[in-house]
N, C-alpha and C positions, 0 to 999 in steps of 0.2 A: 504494500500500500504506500501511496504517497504518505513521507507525511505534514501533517496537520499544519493549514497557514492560512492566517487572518490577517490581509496586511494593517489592519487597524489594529492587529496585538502588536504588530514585527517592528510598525515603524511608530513611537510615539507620539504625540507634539511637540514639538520642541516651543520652547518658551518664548514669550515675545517680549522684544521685540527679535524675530526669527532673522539668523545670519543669512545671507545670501545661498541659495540653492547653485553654487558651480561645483560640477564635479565629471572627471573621467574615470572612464572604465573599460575596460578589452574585454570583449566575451568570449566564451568560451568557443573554438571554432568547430567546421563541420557544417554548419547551417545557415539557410537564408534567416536573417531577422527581419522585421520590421516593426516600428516606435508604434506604442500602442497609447501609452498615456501618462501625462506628469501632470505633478500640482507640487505646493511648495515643500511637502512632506516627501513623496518619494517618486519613480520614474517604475514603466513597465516596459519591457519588450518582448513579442509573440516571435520564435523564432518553430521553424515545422518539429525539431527536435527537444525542445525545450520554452517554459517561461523565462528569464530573469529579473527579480524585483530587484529594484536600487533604491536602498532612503536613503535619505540628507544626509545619514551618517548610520558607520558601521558596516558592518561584514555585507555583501552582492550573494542576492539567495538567487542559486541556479534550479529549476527545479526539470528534473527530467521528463518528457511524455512517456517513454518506456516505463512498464513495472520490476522491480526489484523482483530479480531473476525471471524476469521475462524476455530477455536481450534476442530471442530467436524473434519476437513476434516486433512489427514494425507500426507505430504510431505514430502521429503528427499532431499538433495544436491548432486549433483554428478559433476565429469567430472570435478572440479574446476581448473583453472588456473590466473594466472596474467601475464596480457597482457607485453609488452615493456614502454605501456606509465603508467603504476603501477594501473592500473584499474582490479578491479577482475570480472571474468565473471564464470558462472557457469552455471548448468543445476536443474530447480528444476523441479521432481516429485511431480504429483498430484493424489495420490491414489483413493482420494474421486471422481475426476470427469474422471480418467486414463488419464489422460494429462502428455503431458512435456512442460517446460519453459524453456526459456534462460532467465536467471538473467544476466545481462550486468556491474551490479556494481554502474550504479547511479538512479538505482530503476525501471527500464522502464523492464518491461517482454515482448517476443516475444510467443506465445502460437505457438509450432511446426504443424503444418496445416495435422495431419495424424494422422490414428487409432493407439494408445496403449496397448488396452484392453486385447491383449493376450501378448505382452511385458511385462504388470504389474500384470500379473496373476486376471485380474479383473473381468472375468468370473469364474474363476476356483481359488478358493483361497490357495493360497504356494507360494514356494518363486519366484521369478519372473529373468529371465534371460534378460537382457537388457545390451549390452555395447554401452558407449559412446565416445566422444574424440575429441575436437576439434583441427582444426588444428593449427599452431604457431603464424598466426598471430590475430585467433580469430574469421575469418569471413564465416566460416562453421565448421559444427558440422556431425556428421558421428555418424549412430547410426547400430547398427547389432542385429536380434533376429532372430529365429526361424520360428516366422511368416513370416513377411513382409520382411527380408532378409536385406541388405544395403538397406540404406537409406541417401541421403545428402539434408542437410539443410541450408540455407540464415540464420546465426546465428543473423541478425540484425531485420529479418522480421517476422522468422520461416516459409518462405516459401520452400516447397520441391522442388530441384532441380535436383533431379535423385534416381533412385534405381535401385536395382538388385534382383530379386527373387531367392530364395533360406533359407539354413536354416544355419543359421552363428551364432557362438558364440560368437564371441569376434573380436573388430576391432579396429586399431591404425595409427595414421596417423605416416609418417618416420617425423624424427626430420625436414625436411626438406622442409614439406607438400607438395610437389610435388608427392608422393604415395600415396597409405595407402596397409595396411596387415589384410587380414578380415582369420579367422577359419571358415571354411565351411565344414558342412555334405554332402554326398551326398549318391548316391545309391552304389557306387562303394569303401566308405568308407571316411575318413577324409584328409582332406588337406588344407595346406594355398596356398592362392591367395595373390600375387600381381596386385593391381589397379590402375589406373590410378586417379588422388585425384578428378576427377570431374565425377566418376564413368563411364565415356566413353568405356574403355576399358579394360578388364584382361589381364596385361601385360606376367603375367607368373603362374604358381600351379607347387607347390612340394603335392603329395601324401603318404601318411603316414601311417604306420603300424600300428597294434594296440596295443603294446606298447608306443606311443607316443600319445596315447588319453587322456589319462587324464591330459596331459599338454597344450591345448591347448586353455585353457578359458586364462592362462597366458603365455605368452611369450617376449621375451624383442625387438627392433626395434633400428639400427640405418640405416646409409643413404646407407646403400648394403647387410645388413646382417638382417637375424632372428633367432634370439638364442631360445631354447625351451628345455622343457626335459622331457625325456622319461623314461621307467621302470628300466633299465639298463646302461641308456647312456643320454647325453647330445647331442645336434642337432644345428651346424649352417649352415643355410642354404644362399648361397652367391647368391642371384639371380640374380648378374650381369657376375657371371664367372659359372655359371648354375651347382655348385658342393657343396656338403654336409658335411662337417666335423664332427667325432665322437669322443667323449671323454666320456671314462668309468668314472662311476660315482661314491664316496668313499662306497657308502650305495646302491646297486643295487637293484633289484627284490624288492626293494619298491615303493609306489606309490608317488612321488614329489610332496609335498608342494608349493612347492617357483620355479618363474620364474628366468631362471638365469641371470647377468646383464651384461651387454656389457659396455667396457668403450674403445675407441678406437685398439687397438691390443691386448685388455685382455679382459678375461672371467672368472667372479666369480659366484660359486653354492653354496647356504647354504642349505646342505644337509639335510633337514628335523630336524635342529635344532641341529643337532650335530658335526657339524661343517664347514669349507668354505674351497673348493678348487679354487685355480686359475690357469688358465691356459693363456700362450702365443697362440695367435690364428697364428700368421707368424711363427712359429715355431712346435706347435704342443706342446710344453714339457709343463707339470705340475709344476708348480714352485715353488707353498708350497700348504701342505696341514695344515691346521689349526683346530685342535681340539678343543672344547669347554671347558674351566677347568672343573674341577672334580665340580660336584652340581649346574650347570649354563649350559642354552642354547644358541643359537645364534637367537636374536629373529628378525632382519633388517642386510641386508648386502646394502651396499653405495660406490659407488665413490667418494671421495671427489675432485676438480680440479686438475690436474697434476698428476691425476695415482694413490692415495692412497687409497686404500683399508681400508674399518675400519667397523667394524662390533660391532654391538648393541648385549649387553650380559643382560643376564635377574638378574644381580646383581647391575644392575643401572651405569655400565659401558661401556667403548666404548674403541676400540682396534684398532691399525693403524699401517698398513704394505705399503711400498711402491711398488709398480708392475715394477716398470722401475729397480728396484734393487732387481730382482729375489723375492720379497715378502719380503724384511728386516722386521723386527719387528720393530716398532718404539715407542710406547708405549703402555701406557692404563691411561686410566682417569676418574676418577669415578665422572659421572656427574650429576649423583642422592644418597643418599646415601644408603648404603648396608640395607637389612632388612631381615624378616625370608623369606615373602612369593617371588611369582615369579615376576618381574617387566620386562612388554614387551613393550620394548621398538623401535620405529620407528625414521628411520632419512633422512633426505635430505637435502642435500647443496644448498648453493648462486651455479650462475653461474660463478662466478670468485672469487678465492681464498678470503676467508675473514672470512664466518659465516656456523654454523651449529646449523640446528633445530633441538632437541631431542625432543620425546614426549613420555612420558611413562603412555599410554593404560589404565591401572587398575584403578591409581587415579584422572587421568586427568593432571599431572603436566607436564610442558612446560618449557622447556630451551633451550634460545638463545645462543650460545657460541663462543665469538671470535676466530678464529683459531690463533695460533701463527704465527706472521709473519702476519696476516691478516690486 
């Protein structure tokens, strides 16, 4: 068994007025990671082979997806979040037996009560299509695949409490967990569905060209809108005012990388690496376009709280423009240092002004960084 971890046991408060949150750390290697969540107490990262938590201070808890003496069978982490009350919950795959889990965070598994086998490619061996997503407050989980279609789950039992047949790529619940947004095939060709979040009902389907296919495993979700992107164009779909908005794209008639990201009346696209537009969504106008410098990519675009735009550069920096002031430039920070090869770097903020996780991909190095003014 894992054991036992409450990160509200692990990481205390620290006393205020609280020292600055900067700190590095190298993970453990072997695995892809990616930044999952910080605030001024501690940092997470979901890597396929492991969690690891980092507080403000003291020992880096690695926690392995494998079971103690289970090393033949092969697991992965997915879907990870941390709850309000600082408890990490996540989804662990079980290859060897094609199961899923809920990991809960103080060691107790919930085994999801439903067939996998064709979700984890376990008949048929390749790469395997499954999305997951719990919702905000943690107490169901939404899974979508090809097979068995939407799927919801009792994330504390893993009992099945609803589905819908059909052949779905990719599903998210709105920030709001009152929806969710599922990518669905059908015979008449692709389209997203809005749900109702206890799958009772299909509130609403936008239908979609086939330009707009190969964006549809990512797309971005807040509480009225779905941003997505297409061959030539970028797509927000308002399904409460039942109308679409089109914004051409700096790099057209390519195939789209990257989901674009929504942060309240803005829209930023990292264009396959070579650079980030943003746009005003109440307006419509483009408000900067942002080129890559000369021998660097854009390898994570982020919001930071309050509108700031700032994107991860494969030279172990980070760049930050404000959105509420037409894109101003506002700096650059190099928060790894410069080297020959390429550093891809991933990022995501606290939820209130303070901290910023960097993680740079290649070597596994990790930095927490107090924001100014944070």
């Amino acid at each position: 068994m894992l054991t036992p971890l409450l990160l509200t046991g692990l990481l205390a408060a620290a006393p205020a007025p609280a020292p600055a949150f900067n700190r590095a750390v190298t993970l453990p290697a072997g695995t892809n990671y990616r930044p999952v969540y910080v605030d001024r107490q501690r940092a997470v990262v979901e890597g396929s082979e492991r969690l690891v938590l980092i507080p403000r201070q003291g020992a880096v808890r690695s926690v392995p997806a494998g079971r103690a003496g289970g090393a033949a069978e092969y697991t992965q982490f997915r879907a990870t979040q941390v709850l309000p009350s600082g408890q990490v919950q996540s989804v662990r795959l079980n290859f060897g037996t094609c199961g899923a889990e809920v990991w809960n965070g103080s060691g107790k598994l919930a085994a999801l009560a439903g067939d996998f086998r064709r979700a984890l490619s376990c008949d048929a061996p390749g790469e395997y299509l499954l999305s997951l997503n719990f919702n905000p407050a943690g107490s169901r989980l939404v899974t979508a695949d090809r097979g068995a279609g939407l799927r919801l789950w009792d994330a504390g039992t893993g009992k099945l409490l609803g589905a819908q047949q059909g052949g779905y790529d990719s599903v998210q619940f709105r920030p709001d967990g009152n929806f969710l947004v599922a990518a669905s095939s059908t015979d008449a060709g692709q389209q997203l569905e809005l749900w109702r979040s206890d799958l009772s009902r299909r509130i609403s389907a936008l239908q979609l060209p086939r330009a707009c296919l190969y964006g549809m495993s990512r797309f971005a979700v807040d509480n009225e809108r779905v941003a997505f992107a297409c061959q030539d164009d970028l797509r927000v779909w308002n399904w409460r005012r039942g109308d679409v908005q089109t914004f051409t794209r700096s790099y057209p008639a390519e195939t789209p990388e990257d989901a674009p990201v929504l942060y309240g009346d803005f829209l930023a696209h990292n264009d396959n690496t070579g650079g980030v537009t943003l746009w005003n969504l109440k307006t419509g106008q483009r408000l900067v376009e942002i080129k890559a410098p000369q021998g660097t990519q854009v390898t994570d675009v982020a919001f930071a709280p309050g509108g700031f735009l700032t994107l991860a550069l494969s030279d172990g920096s980070v760049q930050r423009y404000d959105a509420h002031r037409g894109g101003k430039y506002l700096g650059t920070q190099q928060v790894f240092p410069k080297s020959d090869g390429t550093q891809w770097l991933l990022l995501t903020f606290s939820g209130n002004w303070g901290q910023m996780l960097v993680l740079e991909n290649q070597s596994g190095q990790v930095r927490v960084v107090e924001l100014p003014g944070g």
